[in-house]
N, CA, C and O of each residue as an XYZ file, in Angstrom:
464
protein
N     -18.088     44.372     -1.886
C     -18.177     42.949     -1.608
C     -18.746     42.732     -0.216
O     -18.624     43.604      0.644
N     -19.325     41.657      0.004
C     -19.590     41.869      1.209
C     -19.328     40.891      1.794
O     -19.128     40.092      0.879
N     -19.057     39.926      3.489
C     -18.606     39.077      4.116
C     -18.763     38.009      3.371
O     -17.939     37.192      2.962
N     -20.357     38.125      3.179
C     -20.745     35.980      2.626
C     -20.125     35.863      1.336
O     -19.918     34.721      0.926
N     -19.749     36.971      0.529
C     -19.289     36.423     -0.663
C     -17.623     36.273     -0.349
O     -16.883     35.507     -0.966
N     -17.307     36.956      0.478
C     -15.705     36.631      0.672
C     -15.536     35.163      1.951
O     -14.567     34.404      1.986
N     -16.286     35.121      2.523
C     -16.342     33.916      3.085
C     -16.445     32.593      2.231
O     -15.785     31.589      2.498
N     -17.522     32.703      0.956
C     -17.711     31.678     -0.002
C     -15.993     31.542     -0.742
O     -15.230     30.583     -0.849
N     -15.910     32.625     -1.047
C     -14.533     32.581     -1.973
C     -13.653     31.786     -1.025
O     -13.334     30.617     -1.241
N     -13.319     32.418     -0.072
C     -11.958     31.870      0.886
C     -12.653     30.268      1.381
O     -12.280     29.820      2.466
N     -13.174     29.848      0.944
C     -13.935     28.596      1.426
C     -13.498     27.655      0.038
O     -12.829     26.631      0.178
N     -14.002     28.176     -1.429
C     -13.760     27.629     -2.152
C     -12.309     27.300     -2.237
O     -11.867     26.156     -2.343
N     -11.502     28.550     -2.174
C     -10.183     28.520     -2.207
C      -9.259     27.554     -1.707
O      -8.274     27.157     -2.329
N      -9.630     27.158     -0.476
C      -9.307     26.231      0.586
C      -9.874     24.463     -0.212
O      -9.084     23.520     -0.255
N     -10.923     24.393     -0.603
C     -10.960     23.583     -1.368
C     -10.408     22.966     -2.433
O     -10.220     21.789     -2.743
N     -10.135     24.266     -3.046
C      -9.182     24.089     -4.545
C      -8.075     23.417     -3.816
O      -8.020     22.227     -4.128
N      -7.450     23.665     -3.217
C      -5.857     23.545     -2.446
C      -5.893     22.572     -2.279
O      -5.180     21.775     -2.889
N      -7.048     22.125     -1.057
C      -7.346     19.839     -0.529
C      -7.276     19.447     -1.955
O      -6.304     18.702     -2.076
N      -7.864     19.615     -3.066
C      -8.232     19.130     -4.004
C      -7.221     18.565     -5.218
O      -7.328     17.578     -5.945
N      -6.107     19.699     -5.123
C      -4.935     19.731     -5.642
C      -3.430     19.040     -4.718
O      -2.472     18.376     -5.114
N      -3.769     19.516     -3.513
C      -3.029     18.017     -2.959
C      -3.235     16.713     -2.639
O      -2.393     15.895     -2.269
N      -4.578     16.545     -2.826
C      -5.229     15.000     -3.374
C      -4.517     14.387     -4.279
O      -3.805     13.384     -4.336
N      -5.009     15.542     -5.242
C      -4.562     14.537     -6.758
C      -3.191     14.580     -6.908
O      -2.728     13.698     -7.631
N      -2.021     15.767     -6.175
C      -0.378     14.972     -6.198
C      -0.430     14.017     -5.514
O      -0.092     13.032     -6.170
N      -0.662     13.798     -4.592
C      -0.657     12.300     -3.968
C      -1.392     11.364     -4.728
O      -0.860     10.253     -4.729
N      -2.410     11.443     -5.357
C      -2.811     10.434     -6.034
C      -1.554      9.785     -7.387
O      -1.343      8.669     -7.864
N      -0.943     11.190     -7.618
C      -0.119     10.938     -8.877
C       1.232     10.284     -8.546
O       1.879      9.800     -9.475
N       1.825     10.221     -6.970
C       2.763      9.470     -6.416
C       2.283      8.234     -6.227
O       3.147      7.420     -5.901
N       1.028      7.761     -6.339
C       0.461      6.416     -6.022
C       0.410      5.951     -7.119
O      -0.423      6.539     -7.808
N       1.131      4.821     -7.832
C       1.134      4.650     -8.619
C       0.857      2.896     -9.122
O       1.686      2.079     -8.723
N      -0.465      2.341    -10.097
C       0.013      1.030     -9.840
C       0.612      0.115    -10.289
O       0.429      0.069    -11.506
N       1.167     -0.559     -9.982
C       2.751     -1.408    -10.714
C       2.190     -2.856    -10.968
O       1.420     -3.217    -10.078
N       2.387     -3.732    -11.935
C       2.236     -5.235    -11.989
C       2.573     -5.875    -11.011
O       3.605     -5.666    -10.374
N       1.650     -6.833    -10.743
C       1.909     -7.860     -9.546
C       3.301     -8.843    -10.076
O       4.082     -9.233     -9.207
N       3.545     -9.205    -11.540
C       4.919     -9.630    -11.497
C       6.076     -8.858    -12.129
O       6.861     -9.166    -13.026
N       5.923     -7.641    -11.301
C       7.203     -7.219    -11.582
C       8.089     -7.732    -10.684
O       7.566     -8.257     -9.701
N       9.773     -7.734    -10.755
C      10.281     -8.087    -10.011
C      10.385     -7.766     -8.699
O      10.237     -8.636     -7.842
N      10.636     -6.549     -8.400
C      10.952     -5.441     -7.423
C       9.096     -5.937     -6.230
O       9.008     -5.990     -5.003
N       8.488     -6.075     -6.810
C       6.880     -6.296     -6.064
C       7.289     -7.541     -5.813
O       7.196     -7.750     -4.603
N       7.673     -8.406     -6.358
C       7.479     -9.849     -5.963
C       8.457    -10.143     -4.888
O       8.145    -10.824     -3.911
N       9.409     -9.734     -5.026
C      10.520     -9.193     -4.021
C       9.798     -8.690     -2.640
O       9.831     -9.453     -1.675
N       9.286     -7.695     -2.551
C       8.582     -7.057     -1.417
C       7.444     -7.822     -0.973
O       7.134     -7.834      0.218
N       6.620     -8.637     -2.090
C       5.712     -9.306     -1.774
C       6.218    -10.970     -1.199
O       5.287    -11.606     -0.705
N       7.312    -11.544     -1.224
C       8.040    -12.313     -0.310
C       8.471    -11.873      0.894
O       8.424    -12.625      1.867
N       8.887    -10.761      0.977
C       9.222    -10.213      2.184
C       8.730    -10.388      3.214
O       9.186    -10.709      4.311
N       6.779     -9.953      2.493
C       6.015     -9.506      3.605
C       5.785    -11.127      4.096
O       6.162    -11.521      5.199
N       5.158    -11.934      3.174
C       4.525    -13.435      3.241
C       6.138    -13.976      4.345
O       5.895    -14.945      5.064
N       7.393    -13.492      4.439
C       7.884    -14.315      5.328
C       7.804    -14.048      6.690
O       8.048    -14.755      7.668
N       7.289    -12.513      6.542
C       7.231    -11.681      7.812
C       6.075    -12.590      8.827
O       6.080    -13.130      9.933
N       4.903    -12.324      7.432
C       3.711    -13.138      8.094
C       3.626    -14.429      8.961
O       2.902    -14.627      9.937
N       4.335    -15.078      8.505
C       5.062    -16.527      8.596
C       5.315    -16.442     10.097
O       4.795    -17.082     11.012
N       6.325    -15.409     10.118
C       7.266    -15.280     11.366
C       5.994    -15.264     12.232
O       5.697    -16.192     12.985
N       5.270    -14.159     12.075
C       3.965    -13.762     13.280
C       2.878    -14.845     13.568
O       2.188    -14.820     14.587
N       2.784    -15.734     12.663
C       2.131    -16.617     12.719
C       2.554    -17.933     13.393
O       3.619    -18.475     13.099
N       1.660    -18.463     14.347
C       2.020    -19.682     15.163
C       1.401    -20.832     14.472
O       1.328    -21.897     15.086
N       0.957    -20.744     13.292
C       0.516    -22.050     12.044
C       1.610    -23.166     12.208
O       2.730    -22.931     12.661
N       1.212    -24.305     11.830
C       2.391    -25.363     11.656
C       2.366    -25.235     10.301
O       3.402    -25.628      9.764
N       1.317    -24.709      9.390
C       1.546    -24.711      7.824
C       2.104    -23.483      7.570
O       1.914    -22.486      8.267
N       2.820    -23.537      6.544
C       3.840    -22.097      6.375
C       2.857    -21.873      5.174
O       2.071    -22.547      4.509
N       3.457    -20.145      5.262
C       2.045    -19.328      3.891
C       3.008    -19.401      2.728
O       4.235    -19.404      2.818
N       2.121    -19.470      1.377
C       2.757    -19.718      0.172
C       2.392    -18.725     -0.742
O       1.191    -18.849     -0.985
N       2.962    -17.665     -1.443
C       2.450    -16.650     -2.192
C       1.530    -17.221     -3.157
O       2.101    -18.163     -3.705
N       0.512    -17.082     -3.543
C      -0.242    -17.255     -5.013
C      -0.094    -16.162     -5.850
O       0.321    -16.379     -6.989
N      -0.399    -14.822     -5.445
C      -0.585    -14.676     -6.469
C      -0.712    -12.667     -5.337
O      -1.244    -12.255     -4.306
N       0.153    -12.118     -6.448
C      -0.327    -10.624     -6.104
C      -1.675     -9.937     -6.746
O      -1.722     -9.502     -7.896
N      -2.409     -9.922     -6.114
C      -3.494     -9.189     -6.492
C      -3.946     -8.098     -6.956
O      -4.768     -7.986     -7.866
N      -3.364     -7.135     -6.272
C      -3.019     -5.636     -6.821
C      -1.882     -5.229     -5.957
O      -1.624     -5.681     -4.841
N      -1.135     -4.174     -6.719
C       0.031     -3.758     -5.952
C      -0.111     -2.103     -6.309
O      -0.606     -1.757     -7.382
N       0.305     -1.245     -5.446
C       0.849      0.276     -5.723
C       2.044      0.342     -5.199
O       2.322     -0.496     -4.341
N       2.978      1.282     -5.556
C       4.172      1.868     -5.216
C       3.993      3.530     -4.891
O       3.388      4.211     -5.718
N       4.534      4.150     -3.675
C       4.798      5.434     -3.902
C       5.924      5.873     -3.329
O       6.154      5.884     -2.120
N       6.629      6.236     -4.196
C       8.171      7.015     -4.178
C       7.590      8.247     -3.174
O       6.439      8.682     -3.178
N       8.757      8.705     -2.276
C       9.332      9.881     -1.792
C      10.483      9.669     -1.342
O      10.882      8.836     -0.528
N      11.240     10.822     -2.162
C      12.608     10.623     -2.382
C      13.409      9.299     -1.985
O      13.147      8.317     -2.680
N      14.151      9.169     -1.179
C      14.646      7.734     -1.699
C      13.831      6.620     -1.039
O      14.100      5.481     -1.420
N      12.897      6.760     -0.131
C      12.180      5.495      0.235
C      11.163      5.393     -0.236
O      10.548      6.457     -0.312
N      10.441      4.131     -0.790
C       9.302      4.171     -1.513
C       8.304      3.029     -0.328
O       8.955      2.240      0.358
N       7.138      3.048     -0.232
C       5.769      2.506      0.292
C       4.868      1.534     -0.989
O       4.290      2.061     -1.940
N       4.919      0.259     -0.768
C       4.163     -0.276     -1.132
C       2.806     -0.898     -0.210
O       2.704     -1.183      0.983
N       1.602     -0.974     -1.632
C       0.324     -1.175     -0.729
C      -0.283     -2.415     -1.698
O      -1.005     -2.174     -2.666
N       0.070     -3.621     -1.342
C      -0.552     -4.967     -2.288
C      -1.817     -5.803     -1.526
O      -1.987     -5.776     -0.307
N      -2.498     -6.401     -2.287
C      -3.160     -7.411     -1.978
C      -2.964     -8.256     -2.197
O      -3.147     -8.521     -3.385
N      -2.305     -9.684     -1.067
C      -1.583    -11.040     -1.579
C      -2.853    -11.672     -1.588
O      -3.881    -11.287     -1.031
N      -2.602    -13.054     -2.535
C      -3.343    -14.022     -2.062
C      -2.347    -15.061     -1.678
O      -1.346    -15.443     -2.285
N      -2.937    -15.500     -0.326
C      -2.020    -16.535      0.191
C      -2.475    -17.818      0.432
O      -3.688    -18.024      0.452
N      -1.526    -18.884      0.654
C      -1.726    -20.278      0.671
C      -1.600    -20.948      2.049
O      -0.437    -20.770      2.411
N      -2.328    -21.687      3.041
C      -1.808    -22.418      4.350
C      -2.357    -23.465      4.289
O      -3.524    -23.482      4.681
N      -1.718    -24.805      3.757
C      -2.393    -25.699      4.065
C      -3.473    -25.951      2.677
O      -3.041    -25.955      1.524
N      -4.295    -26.067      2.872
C      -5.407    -26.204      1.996
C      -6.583    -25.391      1.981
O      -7.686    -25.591      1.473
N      -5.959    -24.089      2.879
C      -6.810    -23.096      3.015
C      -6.156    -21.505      2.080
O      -5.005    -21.079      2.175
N      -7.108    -20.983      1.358
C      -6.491    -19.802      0.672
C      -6.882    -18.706      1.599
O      -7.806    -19.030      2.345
N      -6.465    -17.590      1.742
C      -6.705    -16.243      2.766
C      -5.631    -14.881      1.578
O      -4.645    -15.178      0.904
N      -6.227    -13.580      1.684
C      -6.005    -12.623      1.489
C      -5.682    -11.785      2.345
O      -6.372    -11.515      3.327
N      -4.579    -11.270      2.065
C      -3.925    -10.276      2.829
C      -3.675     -8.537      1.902
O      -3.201     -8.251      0.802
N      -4.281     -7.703      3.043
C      -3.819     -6.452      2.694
C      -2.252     -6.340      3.542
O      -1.938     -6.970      4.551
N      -1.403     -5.327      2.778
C      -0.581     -5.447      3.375
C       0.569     -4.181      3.000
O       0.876     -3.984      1.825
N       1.127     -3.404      4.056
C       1.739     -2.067      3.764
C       3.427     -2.251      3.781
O       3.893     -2.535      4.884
N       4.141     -2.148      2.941
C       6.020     -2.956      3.116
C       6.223     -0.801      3.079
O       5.400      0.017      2.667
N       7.647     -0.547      3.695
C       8.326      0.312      3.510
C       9.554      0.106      3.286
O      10.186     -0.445      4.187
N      10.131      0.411      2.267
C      11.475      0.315      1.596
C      12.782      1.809      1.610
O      13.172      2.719      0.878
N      12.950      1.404      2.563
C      13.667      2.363      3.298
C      15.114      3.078      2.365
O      15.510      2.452      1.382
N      15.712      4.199      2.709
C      16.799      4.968      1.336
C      18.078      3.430      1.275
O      18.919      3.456      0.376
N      18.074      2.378      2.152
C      19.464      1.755      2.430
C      18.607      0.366      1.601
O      19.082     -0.750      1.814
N      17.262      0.479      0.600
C      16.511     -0.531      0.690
C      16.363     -1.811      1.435
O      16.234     -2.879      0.837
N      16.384     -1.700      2.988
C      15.424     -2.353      3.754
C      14.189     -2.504      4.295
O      13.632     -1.515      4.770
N      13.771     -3.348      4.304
C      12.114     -3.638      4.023
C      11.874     -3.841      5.343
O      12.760     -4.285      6.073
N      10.385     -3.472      5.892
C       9.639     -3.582      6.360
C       8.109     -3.359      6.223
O       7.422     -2.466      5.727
N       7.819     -4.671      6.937
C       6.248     -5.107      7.272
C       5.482     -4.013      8.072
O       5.545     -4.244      9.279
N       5.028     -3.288      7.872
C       4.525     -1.836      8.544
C       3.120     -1.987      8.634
O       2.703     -1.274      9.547
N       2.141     -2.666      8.027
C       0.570     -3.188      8.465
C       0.357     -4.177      7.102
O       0.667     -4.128      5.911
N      -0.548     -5.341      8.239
C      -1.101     -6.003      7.463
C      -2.517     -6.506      8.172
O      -2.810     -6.816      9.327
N      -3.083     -6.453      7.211
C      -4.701     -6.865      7.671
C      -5.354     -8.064      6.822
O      -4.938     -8.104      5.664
N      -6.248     -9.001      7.153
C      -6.728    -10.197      6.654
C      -8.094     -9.274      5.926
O      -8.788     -8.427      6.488
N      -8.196     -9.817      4.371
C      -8.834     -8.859      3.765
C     -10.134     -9.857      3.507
O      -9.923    -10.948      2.977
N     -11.436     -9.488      3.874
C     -12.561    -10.521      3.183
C     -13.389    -10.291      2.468
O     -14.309     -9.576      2.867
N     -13.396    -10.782      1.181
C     -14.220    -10.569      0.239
C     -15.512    -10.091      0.313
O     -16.175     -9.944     -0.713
């Protein structure tokens, strides 16, 4: 055998591995209905959090979950939704990251204004 072919191998190898812990993590990401309960739950959470951070005189109004994922590890799970939200007479989208901690308490952990 000689170096370049054991260099190629141990190269591929290393690939296989990223490749295969991709896709378990992909398989903990999982995506859940925007009205399930447990999401709509977390997805109030965040919209009151927002609220709080926000110096608006109009308070935000959920419309509508857009997409949601869940990913379990062991007892705390990470959700990753896209709200659509309400202020006023203006609609705005929010990305937005909740962590649901083993004692299930929630937190607002990132949120970003998402534009079409």
């Amino acid at each position: 055998m000689t170096l370049k072919y054991l260099r190629l191998t141990r190269e591929v190898e290393q690939s296989d591995r990223r490749l295969t812990s991709m896709q378990v993590r992909v398989m903990w990401m999982k995506e859940v209905p925007g009205d399930d309960p447990e999401v709509q739950h977390v997805a109030d959470h965040a919209v009151k959090t927002i609220q709080q951070r926000s110096n608006s005189l109009f308070p935000y109004e959920l419309q509508e979950v857009v997409h949601a994922n869940a990913e379990v590890t062991g007892e705390a799970s990470k959700f990753n939704m896209l709200l659509k939200l309400k202020r006023g007479d203006k609609e705005e989208k929010f990305k937005v990251e909740v962590h649901k901690n083993h004692e299930g308490v929630l937190h607002l952990n990132h949120m970003e204004q998402h534009h079409d």
